[in-house]
MARTIKOL-553771 format. One record per residue (C-alpha): x negated, z negated, y negated; residue in three letters. Coordinates in steps of 0.2 Angstrom, whole numbers, plus 5000, padded with zeros to 4 digits. Example, Ala and Ser with C-alpha at 12.3 -4.5 7.8 and 13.67 -1.06 7.14 Angstrom:
<atoms>
4938, 4961, 5022, ALA;
4932, 4964, 5005, SER;
</atoms>
This chain:
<atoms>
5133, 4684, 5216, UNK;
5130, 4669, 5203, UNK;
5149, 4669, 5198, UNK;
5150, 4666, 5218, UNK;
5137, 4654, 5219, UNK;
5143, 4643, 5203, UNK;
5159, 4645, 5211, UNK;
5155, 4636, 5226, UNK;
5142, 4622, 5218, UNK;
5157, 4618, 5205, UNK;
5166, 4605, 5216, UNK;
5148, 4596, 5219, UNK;
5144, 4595, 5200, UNK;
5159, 4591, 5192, UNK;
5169, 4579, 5207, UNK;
5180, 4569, 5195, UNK;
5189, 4586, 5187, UNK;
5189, 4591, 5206, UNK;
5200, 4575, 5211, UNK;
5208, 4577, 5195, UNK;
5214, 4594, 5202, UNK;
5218, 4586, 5218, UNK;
5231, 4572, 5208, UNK;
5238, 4585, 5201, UNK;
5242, 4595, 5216, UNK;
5248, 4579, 5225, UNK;
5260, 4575, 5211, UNK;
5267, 4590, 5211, UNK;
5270, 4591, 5230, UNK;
5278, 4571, 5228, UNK;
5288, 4578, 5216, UNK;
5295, 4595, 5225, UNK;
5297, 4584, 5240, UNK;
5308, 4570, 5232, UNK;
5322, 4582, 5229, UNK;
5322, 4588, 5246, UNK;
5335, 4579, 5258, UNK;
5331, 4579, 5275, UNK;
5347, 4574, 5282, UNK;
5358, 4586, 5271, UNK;
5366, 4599, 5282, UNK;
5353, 4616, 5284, UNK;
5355, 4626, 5270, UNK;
5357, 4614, 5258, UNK;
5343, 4603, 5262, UNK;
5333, 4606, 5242, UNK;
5341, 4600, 5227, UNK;
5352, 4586, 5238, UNK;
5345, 4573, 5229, UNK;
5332, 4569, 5213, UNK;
5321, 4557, 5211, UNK;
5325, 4541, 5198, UNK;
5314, 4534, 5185, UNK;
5308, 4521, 5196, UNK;
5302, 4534, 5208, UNK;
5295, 4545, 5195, UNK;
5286, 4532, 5188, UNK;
5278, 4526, 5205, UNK;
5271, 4545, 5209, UNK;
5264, 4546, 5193, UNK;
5251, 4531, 5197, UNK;
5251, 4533, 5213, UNK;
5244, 4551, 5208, UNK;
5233, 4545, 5193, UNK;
5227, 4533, 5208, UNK;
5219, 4548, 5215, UNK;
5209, 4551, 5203, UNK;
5195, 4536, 5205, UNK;
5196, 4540, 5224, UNK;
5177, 4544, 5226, UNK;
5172, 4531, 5215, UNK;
5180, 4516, 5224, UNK;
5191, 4523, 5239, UNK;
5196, 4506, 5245, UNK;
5203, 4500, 5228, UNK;
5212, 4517, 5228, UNK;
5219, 4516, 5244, UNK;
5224, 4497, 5240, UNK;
5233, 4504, 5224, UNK;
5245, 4519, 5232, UNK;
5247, 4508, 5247, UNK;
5256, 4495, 5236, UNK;
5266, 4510, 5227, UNK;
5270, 4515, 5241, UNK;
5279, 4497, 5247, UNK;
5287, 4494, 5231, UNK;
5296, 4513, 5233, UNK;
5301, 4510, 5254, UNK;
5307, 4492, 5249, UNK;
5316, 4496, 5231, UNK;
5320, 4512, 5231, UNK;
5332, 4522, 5237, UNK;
5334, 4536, 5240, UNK;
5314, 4536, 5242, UNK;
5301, 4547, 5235, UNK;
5288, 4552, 5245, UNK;
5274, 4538, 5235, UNK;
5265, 4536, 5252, UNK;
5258, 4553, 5253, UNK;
5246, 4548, 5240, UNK;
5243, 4534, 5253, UNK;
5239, 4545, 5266, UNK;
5226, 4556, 5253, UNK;
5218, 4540, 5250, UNK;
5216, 4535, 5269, UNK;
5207, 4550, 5270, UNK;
5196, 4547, 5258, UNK;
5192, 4530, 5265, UNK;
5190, 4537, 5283, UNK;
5177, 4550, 5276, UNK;
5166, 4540, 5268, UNK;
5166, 4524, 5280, UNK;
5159, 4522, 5297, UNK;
5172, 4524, 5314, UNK;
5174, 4503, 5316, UNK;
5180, 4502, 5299, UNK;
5192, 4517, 5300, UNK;
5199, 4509, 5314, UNK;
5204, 4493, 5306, UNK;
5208, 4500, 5288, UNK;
5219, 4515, 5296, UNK;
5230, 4502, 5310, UNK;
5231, 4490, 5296, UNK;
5238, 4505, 5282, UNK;
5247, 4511, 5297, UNK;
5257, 4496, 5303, UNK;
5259, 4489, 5286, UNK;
5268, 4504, 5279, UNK;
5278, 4508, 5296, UNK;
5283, 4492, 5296, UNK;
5290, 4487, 5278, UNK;
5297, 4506, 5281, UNK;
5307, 4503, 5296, UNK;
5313, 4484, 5291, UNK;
5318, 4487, 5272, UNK;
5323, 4502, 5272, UNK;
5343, 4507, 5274, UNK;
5339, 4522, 5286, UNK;
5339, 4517, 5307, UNK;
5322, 4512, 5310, UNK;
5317, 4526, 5320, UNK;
5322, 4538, 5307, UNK;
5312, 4555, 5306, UNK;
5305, 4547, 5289, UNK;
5298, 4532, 5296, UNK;
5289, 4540, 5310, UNK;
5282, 4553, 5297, UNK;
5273, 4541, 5289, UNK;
5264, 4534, 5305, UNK;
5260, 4551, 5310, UNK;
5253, 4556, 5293, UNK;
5245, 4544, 5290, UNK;
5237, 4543, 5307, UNK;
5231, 4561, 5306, UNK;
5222, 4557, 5289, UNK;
5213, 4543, 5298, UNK;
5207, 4554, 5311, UNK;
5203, 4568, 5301, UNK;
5192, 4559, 5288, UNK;
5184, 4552, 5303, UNK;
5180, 4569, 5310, UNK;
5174, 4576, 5293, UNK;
5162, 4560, 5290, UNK;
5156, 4560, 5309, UNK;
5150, 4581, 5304, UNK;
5145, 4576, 5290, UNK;
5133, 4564, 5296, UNK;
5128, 4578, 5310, UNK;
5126, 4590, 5298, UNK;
5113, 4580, 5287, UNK;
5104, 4575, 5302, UNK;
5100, 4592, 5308, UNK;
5094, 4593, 5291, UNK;
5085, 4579, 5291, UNK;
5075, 4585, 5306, UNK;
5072, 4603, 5302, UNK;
5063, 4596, 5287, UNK;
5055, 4582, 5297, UNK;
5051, 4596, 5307, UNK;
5044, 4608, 5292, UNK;
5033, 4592, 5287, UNK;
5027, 4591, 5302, UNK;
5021, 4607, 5307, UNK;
5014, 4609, 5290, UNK;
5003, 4593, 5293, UNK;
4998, 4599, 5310, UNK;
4991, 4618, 5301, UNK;
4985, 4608, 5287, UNK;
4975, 4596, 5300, UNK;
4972, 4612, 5313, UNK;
4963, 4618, 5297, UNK;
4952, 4602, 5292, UNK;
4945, 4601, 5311, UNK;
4940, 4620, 5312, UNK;
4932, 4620, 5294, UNK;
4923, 4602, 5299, UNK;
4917, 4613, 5315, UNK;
4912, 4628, 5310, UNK;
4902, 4616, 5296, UNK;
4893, 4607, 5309, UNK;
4889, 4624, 5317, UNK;
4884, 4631, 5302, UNK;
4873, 4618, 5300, UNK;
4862, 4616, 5315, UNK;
4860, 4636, 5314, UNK;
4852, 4634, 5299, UNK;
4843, 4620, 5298, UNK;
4835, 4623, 5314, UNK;
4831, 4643, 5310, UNK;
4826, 4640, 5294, UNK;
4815, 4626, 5297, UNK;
4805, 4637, 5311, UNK;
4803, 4651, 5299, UNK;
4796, 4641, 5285, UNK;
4783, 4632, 5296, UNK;
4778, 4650, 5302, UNK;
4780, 4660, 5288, UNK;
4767, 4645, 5279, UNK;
4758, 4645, 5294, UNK;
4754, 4666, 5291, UNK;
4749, 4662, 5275, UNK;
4738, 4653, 5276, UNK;
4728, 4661, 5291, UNK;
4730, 4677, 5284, UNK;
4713, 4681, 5277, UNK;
4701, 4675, 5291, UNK;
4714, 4676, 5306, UNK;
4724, 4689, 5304, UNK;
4728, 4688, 5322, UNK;
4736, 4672, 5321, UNK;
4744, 4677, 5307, UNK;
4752, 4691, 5316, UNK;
4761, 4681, 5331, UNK;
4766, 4667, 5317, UNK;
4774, 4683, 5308, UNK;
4783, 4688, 5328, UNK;
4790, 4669, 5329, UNK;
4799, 4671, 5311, UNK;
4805, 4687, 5317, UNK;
4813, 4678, 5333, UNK;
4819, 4665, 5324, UNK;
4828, 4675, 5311, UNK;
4835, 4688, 5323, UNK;
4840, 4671, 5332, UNK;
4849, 4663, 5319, UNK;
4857, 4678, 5314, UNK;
4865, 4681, 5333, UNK;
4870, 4662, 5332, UNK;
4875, 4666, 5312, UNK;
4887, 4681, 5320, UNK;
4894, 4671, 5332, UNK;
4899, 4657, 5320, UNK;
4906, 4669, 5307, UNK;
4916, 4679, 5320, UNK;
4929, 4663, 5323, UNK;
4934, 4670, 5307, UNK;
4941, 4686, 5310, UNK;
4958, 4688, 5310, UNK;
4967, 4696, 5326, UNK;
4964, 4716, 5322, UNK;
4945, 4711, 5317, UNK;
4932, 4717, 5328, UNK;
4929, 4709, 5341, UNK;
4918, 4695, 5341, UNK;
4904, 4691, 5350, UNK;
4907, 4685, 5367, UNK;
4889, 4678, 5371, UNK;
4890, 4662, 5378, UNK;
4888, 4644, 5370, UNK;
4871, 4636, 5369, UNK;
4870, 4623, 5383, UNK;
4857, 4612, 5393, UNK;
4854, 4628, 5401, UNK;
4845, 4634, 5387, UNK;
4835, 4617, 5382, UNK;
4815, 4623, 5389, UNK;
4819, 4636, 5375, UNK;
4825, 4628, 5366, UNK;
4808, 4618, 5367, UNK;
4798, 4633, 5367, UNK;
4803, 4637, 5349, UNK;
4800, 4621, 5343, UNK;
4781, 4622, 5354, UNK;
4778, 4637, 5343, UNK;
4782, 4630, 5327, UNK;
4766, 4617, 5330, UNK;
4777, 4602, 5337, UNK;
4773, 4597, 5352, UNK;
4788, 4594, 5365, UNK;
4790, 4587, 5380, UNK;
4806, 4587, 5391, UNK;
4810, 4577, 5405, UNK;
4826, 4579, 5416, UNK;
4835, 4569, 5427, UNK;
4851, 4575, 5428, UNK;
4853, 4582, 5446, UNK;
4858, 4601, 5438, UNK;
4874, 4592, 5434, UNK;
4886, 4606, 5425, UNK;
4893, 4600, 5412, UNK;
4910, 4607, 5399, UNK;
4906, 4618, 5387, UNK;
4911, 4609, 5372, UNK;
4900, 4593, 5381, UNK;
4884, 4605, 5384, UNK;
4886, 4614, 5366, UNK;
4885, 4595, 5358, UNK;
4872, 4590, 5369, UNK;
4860, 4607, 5364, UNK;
4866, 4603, 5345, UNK;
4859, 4586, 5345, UNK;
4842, 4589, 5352, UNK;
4841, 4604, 5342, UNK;
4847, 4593, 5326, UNK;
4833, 4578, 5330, UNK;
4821, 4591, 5335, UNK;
4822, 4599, 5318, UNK;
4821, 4583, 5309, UNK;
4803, 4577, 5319, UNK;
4796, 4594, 5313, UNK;
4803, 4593, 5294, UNK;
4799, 4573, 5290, UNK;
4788, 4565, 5305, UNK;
4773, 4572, 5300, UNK;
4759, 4583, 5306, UNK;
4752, 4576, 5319, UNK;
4767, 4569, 5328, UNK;
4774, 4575, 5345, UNK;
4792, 4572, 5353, UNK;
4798, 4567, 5369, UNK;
4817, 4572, 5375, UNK;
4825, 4566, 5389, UNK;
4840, 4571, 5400, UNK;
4845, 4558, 5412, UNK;
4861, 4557, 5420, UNK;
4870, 4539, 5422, UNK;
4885, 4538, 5432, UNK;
4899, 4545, 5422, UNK;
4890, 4551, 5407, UNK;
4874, 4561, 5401, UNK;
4861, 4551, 5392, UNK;
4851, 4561, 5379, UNK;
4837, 4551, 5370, UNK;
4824, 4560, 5357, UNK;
4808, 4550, 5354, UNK;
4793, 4554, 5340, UNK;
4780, 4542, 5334, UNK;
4780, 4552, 5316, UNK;
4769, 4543, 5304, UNK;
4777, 4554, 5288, UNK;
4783, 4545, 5274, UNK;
4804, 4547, 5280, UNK;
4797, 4547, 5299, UNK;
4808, 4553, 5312, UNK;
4824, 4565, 5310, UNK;
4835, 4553, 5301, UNK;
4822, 4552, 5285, UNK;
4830, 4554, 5270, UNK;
4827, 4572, 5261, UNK;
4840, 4588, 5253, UNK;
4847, 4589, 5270, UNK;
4849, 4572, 5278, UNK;
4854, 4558, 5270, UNK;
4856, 4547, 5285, UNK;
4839, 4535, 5286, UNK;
4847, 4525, 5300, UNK;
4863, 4520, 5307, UNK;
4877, 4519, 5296, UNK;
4866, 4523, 5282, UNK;
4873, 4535, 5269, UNK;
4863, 4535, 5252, UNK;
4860, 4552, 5252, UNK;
4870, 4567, 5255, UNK;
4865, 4575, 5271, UNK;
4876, 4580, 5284, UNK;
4864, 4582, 5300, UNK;
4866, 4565, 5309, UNK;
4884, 4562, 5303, UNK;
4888, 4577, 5312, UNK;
4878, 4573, 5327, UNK;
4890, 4556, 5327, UNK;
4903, 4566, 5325, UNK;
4902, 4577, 5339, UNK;
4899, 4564, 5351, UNK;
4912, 4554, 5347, UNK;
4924, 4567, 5346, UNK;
4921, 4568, 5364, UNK;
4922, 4552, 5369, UNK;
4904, 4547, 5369, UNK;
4891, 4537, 5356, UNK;
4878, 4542, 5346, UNK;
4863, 4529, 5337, UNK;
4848, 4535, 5326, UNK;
4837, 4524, 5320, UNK;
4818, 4518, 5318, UNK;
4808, 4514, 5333, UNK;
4799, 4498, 5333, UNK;
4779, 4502, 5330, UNK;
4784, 4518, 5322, UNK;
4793, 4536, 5321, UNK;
4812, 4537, 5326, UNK;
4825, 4537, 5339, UNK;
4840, 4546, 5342, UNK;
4850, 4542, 5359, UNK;
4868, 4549, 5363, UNK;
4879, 4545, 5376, UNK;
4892, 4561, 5384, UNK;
4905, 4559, 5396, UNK;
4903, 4573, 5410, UNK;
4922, 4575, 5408, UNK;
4926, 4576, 5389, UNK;
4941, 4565, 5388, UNK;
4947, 4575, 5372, UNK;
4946, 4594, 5366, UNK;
4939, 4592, 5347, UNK;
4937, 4606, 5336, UNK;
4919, 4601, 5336, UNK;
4917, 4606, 5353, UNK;
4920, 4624, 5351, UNK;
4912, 4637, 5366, UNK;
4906, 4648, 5352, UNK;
4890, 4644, 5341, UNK;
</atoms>
């Protein structure tokens, strides 16, 4: 199998001993020709006549012509066409010089485009007809004469054809591998979005979950002692909220699976649907939360009422992490026209008040701010915005924070953020 492989890569990696070959050949087929006589009677046609010195002599450059054919094909044919008018006009009788004339047409018709073949091949054509016919001592329309027309037509036309497959061959290539590229940048991108998502989903599952059960679990410890009743249903909120966040935890993990995994979960996305309990947990975490509605029931896409839940739940959990004791939340759902408004209020007085303070978790203390390395807001902006909508955070003037997002009803795009699992 290598001695077949080298075998065929040899003429690509060593061209100049392949034309060599090739002058060769065609010197030896000028030679055997010039002692054939085609107007000797049948029988006797080889051996009629033999070529002179002056013949000779013009094969043998017209052959070594051939030789610098790939490296400057024009120049070739130039050289062996003028061989070959010297032999038609000088000699007689002649030796077939022009079939080197015709190899190096070829070779200019292959390597050229079409409009140049044209005129190159009608002017080699004409020009060699031509001084054949007019100086030469046989009838002009002589079998000879037309020979050289035809042949050297047909290398014209089949250079052409082997440069026009060529070029078709090489743009088939060319695409198959555009097309590789692109399909490998498409899985390569398909890849990026689903790991951003299931980040951002990752995230808000835990930060909310885990923020619930260390306010309850501190809250059990310290009533312990002298409430133990207290103590008890603060112990029954961290168990809901773990049990919760490992249902949501599952579902996340189960966009994993590979196709002859079980099966996932098939429990719905959260949505606006689920916001009073959403609410409720947060109530029984100490922070007071009041919701107001205005959206006329309006049902809204999945992958727009999964982004909506996160980003309450993602301010929610900021108020009760940084704004402080004593400070309450206000959300509201209000539908303008086209698009869902959500706004989250607090009048936190902590030291990073409101859920875009500054802390392990969020680094993000107001719009377009990054000095930390928090992902919470940036991935509330994201999923907005991957759905067409817009998403601010900032202070609120007189004190605590402010997160307002803008959703389309009708998602004009179908993110990777916007997933229908949690």
């Amino acid at each position: 199998m290598s001695t077949l492989l080298r075998a065929r890569t040899w003429p690509k990696t060593h061209p100049l001993a392949l034309d060599a070959v090739l002058a060769a050949a065609v010197l030896v087929c000028m030679v055997a020709a010039s002692f054939v006589d085609p107007h000797a009677d049948h029988g006797a046609k080889w051996g009629a006549r033999t070529p002179d010195a002056l013949g000779l002599t013009l094969m043998t450059l017209a052959a070594a012509a051939l030789v610098l054919r790939r490296r400057a094909p024009r120049g070739v044919l130039a050289a062996t066409a003028v061989l070959s008018l010297v032999e038609l006009a000088a000699d007689d009788p002649r030796a077939p010089v022009a079939m080197s004339a015709v190899v190096a047409l070829y070779t200019v018709a292959s390597t050229t485009d079409r409009p140049t073949t044209w005129r190159v091949g009608l002017l080699t054509m004409t020009v060699l007809t031509g001084t054949a016919m007019l100086a030469g001592p046989l009838p002009w329309y002589d079998q000879e004469n037309l020979g050289i027309f035809a042949w050297s037509g047909m290398a014209a036309a089949a250079g052409d054809a082997v440069r026009s497959r060529r070029a078709f061959v090489d743009a088939i290539r060319e695409r198959a591998e555009r097309a590789e590229r692109t399909r490998e940048e498409e899985a390569r991108r398909r890849v990026a979005e689903e790991r951003l998502r299931i980040a951002r989903d990752l995230h808000d599952v835990v930060a909310h979950h885990i923020a619930l059960v260390n306010v309850q679990a501190g809250v059990a410890a310290h009533v312990m002692d002298r409430r133990p009743d207290q103590a008890k249903e603060a112990l029954a909120h961290v168990r809901e909220a773990s049990r919760s966040a490992l249902n949501e935890l599952r579902a996340t993990v189960g966009l994993l699976r590979q196709s002859g995994d079980p099966e996932a979960p098939t429990e719905p996305a959260p949505g606006l649907d689920r916001l009073d309990e959403l609410a409720d947990t947060f109530r029984h975490a100490g922070l007071p939360v009041e919701v107001a509605r205005a959206d006329q029931g309006t049902a809204l896409p999945a992958a727009v009422g999964l982004a909506a839940y996160r980003v309450i739940q993602e301010a929610l959990t900021n108020v009760r992490k940084h704004a402080g004791p004593e400070a309450k939340a206000e959300v509201s759902v209000v539908r303008v026209g086209p698009n869902i408004e959500i706004t989250v209020l607090d009048n936190g007085t902590g030291q990073h008040a409101g859920p875009g303070g500054p802390d392990e978790d969020d680094g993000h203390a107001t719009e377009g701010a990054g000095a930390g390395g928090g992902h919470g807001l940036l991935g509330m902006r994201e999923r907005v915005t991957a759905l067409g909508g817009s998403c601010t955070a900032g202070p609120r003037y007189g004190g605590g924070f402010r997160v307002h997002a803008i959703l389309p009803v009708k998602s004009r795009t179908a993110p990777a953020g916007g997933g229908t699992t949690a």
